[in-house]
C-alpha positions in Angstrom: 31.3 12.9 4.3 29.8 12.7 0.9 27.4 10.1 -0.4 29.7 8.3 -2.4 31.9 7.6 0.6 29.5 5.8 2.3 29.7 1.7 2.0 26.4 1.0 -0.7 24.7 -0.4 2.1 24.2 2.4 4.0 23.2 4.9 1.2 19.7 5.5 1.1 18.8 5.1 -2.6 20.4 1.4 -2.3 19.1 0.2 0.6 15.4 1.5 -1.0 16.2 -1.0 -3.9 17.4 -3.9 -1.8 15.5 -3.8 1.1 12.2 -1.8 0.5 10.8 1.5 1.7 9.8 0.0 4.8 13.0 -1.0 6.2 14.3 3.1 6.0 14.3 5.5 8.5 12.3 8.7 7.9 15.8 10.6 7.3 16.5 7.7 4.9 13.5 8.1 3.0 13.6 12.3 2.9 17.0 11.8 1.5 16.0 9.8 -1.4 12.9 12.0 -1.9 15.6 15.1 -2.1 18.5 13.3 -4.4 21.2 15.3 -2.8 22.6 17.4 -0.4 24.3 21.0 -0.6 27.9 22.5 -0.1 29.3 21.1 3.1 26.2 18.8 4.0 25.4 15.8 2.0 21.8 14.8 2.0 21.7 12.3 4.7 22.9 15.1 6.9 20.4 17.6 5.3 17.5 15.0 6.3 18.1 14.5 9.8 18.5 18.6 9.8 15.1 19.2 8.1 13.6 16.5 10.7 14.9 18.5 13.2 13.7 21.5 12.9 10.0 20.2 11.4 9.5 16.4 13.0 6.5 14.8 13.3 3.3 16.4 12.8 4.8 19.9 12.2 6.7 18.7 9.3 3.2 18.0 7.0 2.0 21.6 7.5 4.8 23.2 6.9 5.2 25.7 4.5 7.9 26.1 1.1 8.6 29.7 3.0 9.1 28.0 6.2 11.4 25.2 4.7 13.6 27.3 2.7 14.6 29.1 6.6 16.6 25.6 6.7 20.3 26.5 5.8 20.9 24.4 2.5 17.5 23.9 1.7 16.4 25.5 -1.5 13.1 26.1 -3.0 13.3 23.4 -5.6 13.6 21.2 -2.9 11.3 22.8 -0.4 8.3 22.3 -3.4 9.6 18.5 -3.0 8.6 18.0 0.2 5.4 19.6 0.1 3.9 18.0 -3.1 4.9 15.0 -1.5 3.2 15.5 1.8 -0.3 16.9 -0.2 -0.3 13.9 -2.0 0.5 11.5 0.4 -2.8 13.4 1.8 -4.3 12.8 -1.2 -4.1 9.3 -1.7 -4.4 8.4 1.9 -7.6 10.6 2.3 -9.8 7.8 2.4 -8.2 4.8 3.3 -8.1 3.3 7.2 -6.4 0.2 7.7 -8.4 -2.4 8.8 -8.2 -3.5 12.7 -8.3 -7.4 12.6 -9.0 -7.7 16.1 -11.4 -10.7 16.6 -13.6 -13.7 14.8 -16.6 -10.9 14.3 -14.1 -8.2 12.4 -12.6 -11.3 10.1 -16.5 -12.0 9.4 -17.6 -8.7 8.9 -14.2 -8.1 6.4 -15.4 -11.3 4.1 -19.0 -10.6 4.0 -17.9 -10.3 0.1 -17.0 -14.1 0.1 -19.6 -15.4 2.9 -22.0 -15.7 0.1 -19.6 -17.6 -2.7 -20.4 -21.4 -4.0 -16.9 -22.7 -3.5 -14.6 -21.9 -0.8 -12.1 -19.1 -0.6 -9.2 -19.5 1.5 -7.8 -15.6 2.3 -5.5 -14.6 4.1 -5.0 -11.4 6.5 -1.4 -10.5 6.9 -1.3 -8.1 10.0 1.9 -5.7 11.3 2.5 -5.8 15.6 -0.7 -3.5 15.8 -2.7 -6.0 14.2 -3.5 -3.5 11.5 -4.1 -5.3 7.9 -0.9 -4.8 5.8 -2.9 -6.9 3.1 -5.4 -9.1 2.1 -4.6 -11.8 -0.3 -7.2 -15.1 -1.6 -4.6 -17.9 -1.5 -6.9 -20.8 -3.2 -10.5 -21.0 -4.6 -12.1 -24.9 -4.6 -12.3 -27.6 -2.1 -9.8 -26.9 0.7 -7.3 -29.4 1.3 -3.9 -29.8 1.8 -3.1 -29.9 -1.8 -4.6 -26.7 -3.0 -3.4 -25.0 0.4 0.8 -25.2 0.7 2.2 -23.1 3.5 4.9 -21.9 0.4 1.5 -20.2 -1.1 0.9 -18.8 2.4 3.6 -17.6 4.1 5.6 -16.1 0.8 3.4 -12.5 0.6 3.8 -12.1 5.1 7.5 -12.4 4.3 7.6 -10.0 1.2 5.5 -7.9 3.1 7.3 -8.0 6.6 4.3 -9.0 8.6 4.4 -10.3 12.0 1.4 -12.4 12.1 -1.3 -13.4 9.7 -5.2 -14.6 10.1 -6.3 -17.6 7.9 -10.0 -17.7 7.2 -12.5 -19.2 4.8 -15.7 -19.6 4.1 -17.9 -22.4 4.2 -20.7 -22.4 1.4 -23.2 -25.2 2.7 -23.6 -22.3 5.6 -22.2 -24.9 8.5 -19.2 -23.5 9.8 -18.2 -26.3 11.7 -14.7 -27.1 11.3 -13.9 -30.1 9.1 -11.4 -32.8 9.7 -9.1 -31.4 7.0 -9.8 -27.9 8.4 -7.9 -29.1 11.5 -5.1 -30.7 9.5 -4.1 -28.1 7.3 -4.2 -25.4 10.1 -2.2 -27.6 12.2 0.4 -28.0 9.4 0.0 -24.0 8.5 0.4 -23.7 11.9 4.0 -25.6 12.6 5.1 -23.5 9.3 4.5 -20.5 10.9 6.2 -21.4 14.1 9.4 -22.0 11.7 9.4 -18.5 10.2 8.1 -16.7 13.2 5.4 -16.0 12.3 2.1 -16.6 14.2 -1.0 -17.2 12.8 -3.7 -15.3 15.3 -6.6 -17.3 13.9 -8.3 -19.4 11.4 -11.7 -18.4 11.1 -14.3 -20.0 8.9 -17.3 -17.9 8.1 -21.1 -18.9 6.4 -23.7 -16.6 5.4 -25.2 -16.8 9.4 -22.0 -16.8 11.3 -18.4 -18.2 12.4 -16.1 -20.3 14.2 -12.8 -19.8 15.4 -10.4 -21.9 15.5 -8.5 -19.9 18.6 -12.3 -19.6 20.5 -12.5 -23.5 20.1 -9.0 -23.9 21.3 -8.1 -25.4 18.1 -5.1 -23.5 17.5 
């Protein structure tokens, strides 16, 4: 079956541009990377063929020599693959996701906000492994419910598919004792989240000497 004879949803290129990178299969995304497919195999096919033959952790040491033994698969596109995979290397050379795993690892990620005069109310939006996906300030200034609306929170986990978030802020008089509008807003965060499904982990405040949670106090 060629390409074109596939319903648009299912083509790879298309589903890239509606849906994201994340939401393709690794065939899916090799097939875009490639653009097409050769006589008798489109490049869906070709994909699933290459992955194969070179899955996993075989696949980024492999060779142009080694990929061109692949019936169909040229050198043009066997260059492809490799510049991808070395710089996919490159680029990812010296980044480790953050592990938000507990109050302390939330404290020691805002020691760059611990400090700060007015509040900042971040966010930590996590995947299943509890690996950071992203960190995003929502609000700077007195936290209240006002400045803080769940829209404002809950719109970057949904764009970026995460299944559960941390809320956090800091408290610059260096009491982190939760206030009484602390406890309202993460209440009302908190039935949000239930709503979209997603769960917030924590809400942790940090000062310059330490923390609270919210989930340690049985708060949340």
């Amino acid at each position: 079956m060629k390409m074109r004879d596939l319903p648009r949803v299912e083509r790879p290129r298309e589903k890239l541009e509606k849906y994201g990178a994340e939401r393709l299969l690794d065939a899916e995304l090799l097939a875009v990377l490639l653009g097409s497919g050769t006589r008798g195999m489109n490049v869906l096919e070709l994909s699933k063929k290459i992955l194969r033959e070179f899955g996993g952790a075989k696949l980024q040491n492999t060779s142009v020599d080694e990929l061109t033994e692949v019936r169909g698969l040229g050198t043009a596109k066997a260059c492809q693959i490799v510049a991808s995979l070395e710089l996919s290397r490159r680029l990812l050379k010296d980044k480790k996701a953050a592990l938000i795993l507990s109050p302390e690892d939330v404290w020691n990620e805002l020691r760059d906000i611990r400090g700060h005069r007015k509040e900042h109310f971040v966010v930590f939006y996590l995947d299943t492994r509890n690996q950071e996906i992203k960190r995003e300030i929502i609000s700077v200034g007195t936290l209240n419910a006002s400045l803080v609306h769940p829209r404002e929170v809950f719109e970057p986990a949904v764009r970026n598919l995460a299944a559960q978030i941390v809320i956090a802020h800091n408290h610059p008089s260096d009491n982190a004792d939760p206030s009484e509008e602390d406890i309202v807003l993460t209440k009302r965060l908190a039935e949000a989240g239930r709503i979209l499904d997603i769960e917030i982990v924590d809400h942790v405040i940090v000062s310059q000497s330490g923390y609270v949670s919210f989930k340690e106090k049985k708060l949340i």
